[in-house]
N, C-alpha and C positions, 0 to 999 in steps of 0.2 A: 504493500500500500504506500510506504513512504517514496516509493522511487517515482509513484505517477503523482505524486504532490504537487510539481513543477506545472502540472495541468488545470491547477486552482490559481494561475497570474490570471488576472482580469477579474477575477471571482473574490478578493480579498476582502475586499468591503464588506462584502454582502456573509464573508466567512466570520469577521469580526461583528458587525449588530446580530447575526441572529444570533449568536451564546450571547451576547451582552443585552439586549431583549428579553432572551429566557431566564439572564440571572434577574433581569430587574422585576419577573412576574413571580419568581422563586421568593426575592425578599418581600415582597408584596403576601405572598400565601405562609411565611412565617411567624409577621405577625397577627394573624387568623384567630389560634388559640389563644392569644394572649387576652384578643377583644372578645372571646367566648367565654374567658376565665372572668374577666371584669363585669360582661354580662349577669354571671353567675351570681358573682360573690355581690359587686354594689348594687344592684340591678334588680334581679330576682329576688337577692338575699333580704333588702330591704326594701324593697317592692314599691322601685323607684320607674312608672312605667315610663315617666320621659327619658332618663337615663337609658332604659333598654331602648327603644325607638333612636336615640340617638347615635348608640353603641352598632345598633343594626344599619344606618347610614351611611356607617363608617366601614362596617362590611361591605356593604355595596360596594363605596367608593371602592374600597381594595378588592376587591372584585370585577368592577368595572374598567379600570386601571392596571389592573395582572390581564383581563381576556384582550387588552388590547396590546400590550406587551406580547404576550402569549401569539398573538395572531401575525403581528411585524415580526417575530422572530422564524415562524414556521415559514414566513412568505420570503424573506431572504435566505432559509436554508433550502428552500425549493429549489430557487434564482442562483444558487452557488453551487448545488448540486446537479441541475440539468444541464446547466453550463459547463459543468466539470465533466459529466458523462459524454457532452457531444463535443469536445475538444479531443478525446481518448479516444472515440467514435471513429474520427477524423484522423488522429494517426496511427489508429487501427489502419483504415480503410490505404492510406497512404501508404503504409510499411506491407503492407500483402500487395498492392500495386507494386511496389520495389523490391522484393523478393524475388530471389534468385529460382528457375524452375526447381531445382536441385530439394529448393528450401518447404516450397509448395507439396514438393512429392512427398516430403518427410515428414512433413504435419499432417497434412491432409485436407481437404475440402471441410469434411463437415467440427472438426476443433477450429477452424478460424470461424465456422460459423455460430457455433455456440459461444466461442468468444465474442467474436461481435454482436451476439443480443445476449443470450443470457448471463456471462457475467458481467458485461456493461452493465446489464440491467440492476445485477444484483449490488456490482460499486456503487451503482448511484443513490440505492436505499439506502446504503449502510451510510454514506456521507450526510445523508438528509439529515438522518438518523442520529448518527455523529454531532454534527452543528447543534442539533434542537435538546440533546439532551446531557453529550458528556460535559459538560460541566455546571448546566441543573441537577442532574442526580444529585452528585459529589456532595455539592451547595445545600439542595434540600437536608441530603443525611447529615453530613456534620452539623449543618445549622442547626436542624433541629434537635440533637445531641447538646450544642451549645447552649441551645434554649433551653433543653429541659433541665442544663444544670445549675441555669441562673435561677430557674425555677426551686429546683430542688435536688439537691446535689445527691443526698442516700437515694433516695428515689432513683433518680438518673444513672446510677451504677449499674443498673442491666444494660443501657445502652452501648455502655464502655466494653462489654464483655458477649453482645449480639453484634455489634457492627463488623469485630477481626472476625466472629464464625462465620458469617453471611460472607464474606469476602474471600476467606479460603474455597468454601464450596464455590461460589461465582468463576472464581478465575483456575479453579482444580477444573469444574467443568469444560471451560475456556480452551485452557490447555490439550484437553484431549479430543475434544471435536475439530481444532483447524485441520489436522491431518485426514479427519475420518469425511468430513467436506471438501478436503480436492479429492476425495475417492468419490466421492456422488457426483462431483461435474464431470470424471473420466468415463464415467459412467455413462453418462448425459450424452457425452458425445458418441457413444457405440450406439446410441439410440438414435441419435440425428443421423448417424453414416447409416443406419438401416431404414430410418423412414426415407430420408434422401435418395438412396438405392431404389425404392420399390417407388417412388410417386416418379423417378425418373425413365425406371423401366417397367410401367407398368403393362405397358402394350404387352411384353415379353413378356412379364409373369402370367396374364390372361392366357396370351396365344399358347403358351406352353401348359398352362392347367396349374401353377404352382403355388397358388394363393394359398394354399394351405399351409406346404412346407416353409411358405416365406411369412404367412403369419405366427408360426411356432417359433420360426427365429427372432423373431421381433417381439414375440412374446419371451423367449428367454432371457433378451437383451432387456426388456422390459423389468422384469422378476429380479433380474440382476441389480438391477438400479433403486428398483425397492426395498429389495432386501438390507443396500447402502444405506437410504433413506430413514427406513425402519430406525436400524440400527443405532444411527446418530443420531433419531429423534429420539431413543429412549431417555440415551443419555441428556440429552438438550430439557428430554422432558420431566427429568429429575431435580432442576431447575427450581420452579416453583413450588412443587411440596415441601421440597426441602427448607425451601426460605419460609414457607409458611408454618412451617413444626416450628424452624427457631422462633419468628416472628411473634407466634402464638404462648409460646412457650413463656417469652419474653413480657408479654400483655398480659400473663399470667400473674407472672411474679410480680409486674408492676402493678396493678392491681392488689395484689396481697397485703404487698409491700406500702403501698401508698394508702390502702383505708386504716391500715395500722397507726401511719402516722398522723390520716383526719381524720383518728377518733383520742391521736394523744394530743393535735392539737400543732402541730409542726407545720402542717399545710393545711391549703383549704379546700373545698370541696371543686371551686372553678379552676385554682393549680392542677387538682387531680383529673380534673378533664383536659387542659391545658397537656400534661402528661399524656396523655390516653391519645390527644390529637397530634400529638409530635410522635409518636409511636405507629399511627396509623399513617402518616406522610412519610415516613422512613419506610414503612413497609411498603406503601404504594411504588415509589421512587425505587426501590430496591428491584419490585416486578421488575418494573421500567428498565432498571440499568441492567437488569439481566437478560430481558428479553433484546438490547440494544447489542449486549453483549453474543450475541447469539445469532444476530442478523452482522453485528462486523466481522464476527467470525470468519461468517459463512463469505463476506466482502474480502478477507484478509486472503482466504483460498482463492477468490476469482479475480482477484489485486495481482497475486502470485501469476497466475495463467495468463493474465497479460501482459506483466510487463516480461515474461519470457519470450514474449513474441515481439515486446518493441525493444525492449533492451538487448537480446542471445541474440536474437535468428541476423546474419550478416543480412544486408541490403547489396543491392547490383551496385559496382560502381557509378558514380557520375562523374568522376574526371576521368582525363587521358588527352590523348590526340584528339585534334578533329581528323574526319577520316572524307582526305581530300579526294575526289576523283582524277585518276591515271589519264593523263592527257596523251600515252605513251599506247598506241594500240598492241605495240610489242609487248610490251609485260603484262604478266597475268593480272587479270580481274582477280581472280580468286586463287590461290593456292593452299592444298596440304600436304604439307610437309611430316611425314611419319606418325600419322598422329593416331593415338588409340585413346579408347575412352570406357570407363567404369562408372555404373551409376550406383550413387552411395547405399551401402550395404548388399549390393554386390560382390559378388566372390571372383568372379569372370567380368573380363571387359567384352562390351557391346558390340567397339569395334576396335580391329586392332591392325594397324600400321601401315592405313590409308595415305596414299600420295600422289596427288594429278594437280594439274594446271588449267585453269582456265581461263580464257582470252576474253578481252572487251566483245560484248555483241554473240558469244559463241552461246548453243544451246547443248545441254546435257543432259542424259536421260539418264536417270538409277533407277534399277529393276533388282529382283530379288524377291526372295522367298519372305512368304509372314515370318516374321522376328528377328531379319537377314541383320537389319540395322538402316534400312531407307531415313527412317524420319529425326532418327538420332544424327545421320552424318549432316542431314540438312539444318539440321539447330544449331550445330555447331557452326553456322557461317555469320549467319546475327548472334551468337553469343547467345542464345539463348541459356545451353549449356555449356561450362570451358571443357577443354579437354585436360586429360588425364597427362600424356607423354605427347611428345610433339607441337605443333604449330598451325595452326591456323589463320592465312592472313588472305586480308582485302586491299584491296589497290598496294600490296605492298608493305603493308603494317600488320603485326599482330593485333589480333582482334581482343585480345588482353589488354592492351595499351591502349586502344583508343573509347574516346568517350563515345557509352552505349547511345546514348540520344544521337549526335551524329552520324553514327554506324547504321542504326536503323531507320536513318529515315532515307537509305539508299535502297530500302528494299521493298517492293511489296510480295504477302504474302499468302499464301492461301493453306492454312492448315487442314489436316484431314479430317476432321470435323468443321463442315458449312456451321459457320455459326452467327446469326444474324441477333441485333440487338431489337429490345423494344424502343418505336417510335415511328418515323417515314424511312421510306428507300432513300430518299433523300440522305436525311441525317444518317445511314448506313454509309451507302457512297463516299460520303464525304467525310472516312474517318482517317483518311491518310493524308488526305489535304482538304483543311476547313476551309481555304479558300475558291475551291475549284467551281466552277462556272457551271449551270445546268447543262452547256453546252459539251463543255469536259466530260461528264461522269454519262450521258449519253452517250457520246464517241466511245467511250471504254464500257459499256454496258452494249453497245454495238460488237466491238469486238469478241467481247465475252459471251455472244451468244445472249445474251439477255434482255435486253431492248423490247422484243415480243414479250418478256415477261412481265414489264413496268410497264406497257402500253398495256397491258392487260388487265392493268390493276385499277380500281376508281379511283383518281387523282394524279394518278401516273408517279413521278416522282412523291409525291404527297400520301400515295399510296398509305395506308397501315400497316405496319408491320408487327406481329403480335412475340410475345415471349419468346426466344429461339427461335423466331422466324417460321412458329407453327403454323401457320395460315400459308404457306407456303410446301412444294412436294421437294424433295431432294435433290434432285437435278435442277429446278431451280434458284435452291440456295445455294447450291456448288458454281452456278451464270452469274448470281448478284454477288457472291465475295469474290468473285474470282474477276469481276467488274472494279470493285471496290478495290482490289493489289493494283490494276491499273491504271484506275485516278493519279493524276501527276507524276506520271510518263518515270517510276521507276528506275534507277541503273540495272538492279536485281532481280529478277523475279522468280517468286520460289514456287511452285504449283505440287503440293504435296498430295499425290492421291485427288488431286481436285477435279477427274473429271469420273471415277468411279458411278456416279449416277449418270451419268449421260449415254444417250444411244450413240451408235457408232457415227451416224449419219453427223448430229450436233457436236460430237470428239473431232472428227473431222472437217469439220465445218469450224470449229474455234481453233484449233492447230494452221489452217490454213489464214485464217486473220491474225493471228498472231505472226506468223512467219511477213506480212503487208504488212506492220507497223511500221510508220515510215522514222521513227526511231527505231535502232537495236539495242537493247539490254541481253544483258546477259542472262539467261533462264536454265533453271535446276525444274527437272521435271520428274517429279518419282511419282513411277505407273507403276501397276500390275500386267497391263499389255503392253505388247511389244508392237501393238501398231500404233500406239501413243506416241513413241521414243523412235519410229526405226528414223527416223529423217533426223535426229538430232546430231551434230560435229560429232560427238561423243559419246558412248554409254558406259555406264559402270556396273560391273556387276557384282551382286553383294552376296555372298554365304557365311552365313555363321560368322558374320562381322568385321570377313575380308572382302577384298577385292579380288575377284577370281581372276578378270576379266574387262579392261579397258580398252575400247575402240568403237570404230564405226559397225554400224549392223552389218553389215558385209564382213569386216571383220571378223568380228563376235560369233557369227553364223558360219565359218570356217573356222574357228580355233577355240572358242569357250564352249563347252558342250553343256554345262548348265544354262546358258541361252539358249543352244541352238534347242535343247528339250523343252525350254517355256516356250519358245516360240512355234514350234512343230505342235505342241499340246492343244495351242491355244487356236492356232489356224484348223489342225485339222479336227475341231471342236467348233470351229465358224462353219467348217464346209459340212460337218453334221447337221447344222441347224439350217444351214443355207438349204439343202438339198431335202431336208423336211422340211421346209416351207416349200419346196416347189413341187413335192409328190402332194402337200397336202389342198395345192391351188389346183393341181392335173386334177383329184379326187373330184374338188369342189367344180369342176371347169366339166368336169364327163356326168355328172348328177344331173348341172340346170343342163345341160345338152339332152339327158334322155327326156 
């Protein structure tokens, strides 16, 4: 908790009146019993009724007077608290924005999500919480300790010897639940990774019939988190009895103790209510500070869980080189240089000791088997991920040294998940250059096959685009990102698997306008087919995270025989489907004839 402190600048003010608000309704509700005990004794005792009426005015006032104290202090610990929560909010939201992929894979999706609502949610109570009460509590109890010894000092000796017991149990509790509440939010989060799972694949869980076995697992994960729950509510909930046996115990002997003394005459019978009311405000206060106790707890655990994630997890660089463009058509756009790579807690590298050259304007295809290493080598070029051994460079620099903002705005990209934001095509388009002209991101929605898409839509560019581009089929969202990489005419262009939805016809048809751009960049193309790649300068071929295999399809198809087998597989599995399309048009073509 004390490390995200630094997130309460701006909030200071409002961190100072509201304890100093709550202390001035505290001293306001101290002197309470005092105007009860004078009631008592001048009041009642001598059955002075203006005196009571007057005595009771005086309550008001201090009543009227602490509820509005009371109400400016809760409204500034609000204003300090939610402003403190949405400062955290924000570099939450910033520090997972700058996270390294590496960093991403190692947490996971659903702990930064539960970090960003439910223990934000839970810091911001505990802080509310915090402000409004730890230094009312404190104030109350001793106060009124103080008072009841001005009142009456034998009397008041139980409180000297209830307030150490209440504070042992309090903070013995304390102690043992921070541990046992980060095990409820670890918890929290195997239940967010499994609702996340199933509301994301649920099409898959129906289509497959698995609703069953996937709600057994979620109900395990569920039970598990319970059973946490449970647990540390026992304890939490030991709590209050406990303070009520002392409390009571306490109101006991006071009582005992104190008719003893107004019946020898030591005190009077409005002190011994006085007593009895300072007794019952300690006790209330003491709920209070335990159950405040109990909620920063539970804040101290999820204080912890963040600031592991803003203070531990490294961030992507932002310095280095700027990463100039090669005016030299001679030297390579892109080169690696021996380079292998291991993704963290792996035992095996992914890939291991890749090394090609690639020219301004040249295009390259990677092909390879599922798990060969395709989407790993291409992350390695924007730095997505560094490598392990070797070198990776652009225009001639390591991609190490140069600054990431620079580096990637030489690229566009199209990952192997189409992934479209909520809002218009528009605001899609335009997420690689805010400034590009409707005219721009048409021309590249042109090329990309996509153009028929956005005409298609009502509003066209203004179109809607819903959550992940759900309103949208696959082959679509693979035309409008693969539009979107080439708004602002790119140096780089990465096309990862980006035309897997498409028919051969529209594959075809976008390779052939790509190859028209009357700029050249340089383009990485990793397909699954090899009539994607056969026309590219270069292909690579990837097994088990080498390079089999460098050259032109001609090449490749004369000397790497794990090509020439993809490629033989995949044709002579065209010409199966080609040739039952044409017996099944002869079938349909001899039917309407008879």
């Amino acid at each position: 908790m004390i490390k995200l402190l630094r997130y309460m600048r701006g909030h200071i003010k409002e961190s100072i009146l509201s304890p100093t608000f709550k202390l001035l309704e505290a001293s306001f509700e101290l002197f309470v019993p005092l105007v009860v005990a004078k009631i008592i004794d001048s009041g009642i005792g001598s059955g002075d009724t203006g005196y009571v009426i007057k005595m009771c005015l005086v309550l008001a006032l201090l009543s009227f007077v602490g509820l509005a104290a009371s109400v400016l202090g809760q409204l500034y610990a609000a204003r300090a608290s939610v402003g403190f929560a949405s400062k955290i909010r924000h570099a939450m939201f910033s520090k997972i924005q700058s996270m390294p992929y590496s960093e991403l894979d190692r947490i996971g999706t659903s702990t930064l999500i539960t970090r960003m609502t439910s223990d934000i949610g839970q810091v911001q109570t505990g802080v509310n919480l915090t402000l409004r009460l730890i230094l009312r509590a404190p104030f109350i109890v001793f106060g009124a300790m103080i008072m009841a010894f001005t009142v009456d000092a034998a009397s008041a000796s139980v409180f000297a010897v209830m307030i150490p017991a209440l504070s042992v149990v309090v903070f013995g509790i304390m102690i043992i639940s921070i541990p046992l509440y980060r095990k409820v939010q670890s918890s929290l989060d195997r239940v967010t990774l499994h609702t996340r799972e199933n509301l994301t694949g649920v099409r898959i869980l129906r289509g497959f019939c698995k609703e069953r076995e996937e709600t057994e697992s979620f109900e395990k994960a569920s039970d598990e988190l319970k059973k946490c729950q449970k647990f540390v509510g026992r304890i939490s909930a030991l709590m209050n009895p406990v303070t009520y046996v002392i409390v009571n115990i306490s109101v006991i002997y006071l009582i005992h103790i104190g008719a003893l003394r107004v019946n020898s005459g030591y005190i009077s019978r409005g002190e011994l209510v006085a007593m009895y009311n300072y007794m019952t405000q300690i006790l209330t206060e003491l709920i209070k500070l335990a159950n405040l106790i109990i909620t920063v707890t539970k804040s101290a655990a999820c204080a912890g869980r963040i600031s592991s994630i803003l203070e531990e997890s490294p961030s992507e660089r932002t310095s280095g080189y700027e990463c100039v463009t090669s005016v030299d058509g001679k030297a390579p756009k892109v080169e690696f240089r021996n380079v292998s790579f291991k993704y963290d807690g792996n035992s095996e590298n992914s890939l291991s000791d890749i090394s090609f050259s690639v020219y301004p304007g040249e295009t390259v295809g990677i092909i390879g088997a599922t798990g060969s290493g395709k989407t790993t080598l291409v992350n390695l070029i924007p730095a997505f991920y560094e490598c392990t051994d070797g070198e990776v460079l652009v225009d001639g620099k390591n991609v190490k040294e140069l600054s990431l903002n620079s580096l990637r705005q030489k690229f566009g990209i199209v990952p192997q998940k189409a992934v479209l934001f909520r809002g218009t095509i528009r605001e899609n388009l335009k997420f690689r250059d805010a400034e590009a002209s409707d005219e721009e991101i048409m021309s590249a929605a042109k090329t990309a096959q996509a153009k028929s898409v956005i005409e298609g839509k009502k509003g066209a560019l203004d179109g809607f685009v819903d959550q992940s581009g759900r309103n949208f089929s696959g082959g679509q969202r693979q035309r409008l990102t693969i539009a979107r990489a080439l708004v602002g005419d790119p140096d780089i262009l990465i096309l990862d698997d980006s035309s897997s939805a498409l028919d051969y016809a529209t594959d075809s048809a976008l390779r052939s306008s790509l190859a028209e751009l009357p700029y050249k960049h340089t383009t990485f193309i990793v397909s699954q087919r090899t009539s994607s790649i056969m026309g590219a300068d270069r292909i690579i071929v990837l097994e088990n995270g080498r390079a089999v295999g460098i050259g032109t399809h001609e090449e490749l198809y004369q000397s790497c025989a794990a090509y020439r087998e993809i490629h033989d597989l995949q044709f002579r599995e065209k010409k199966k489907t080609q040739g039952a399309g044409a017996k099944s048009e002869g079938r349909g073509r001899h039917v309407y004839e008879q």
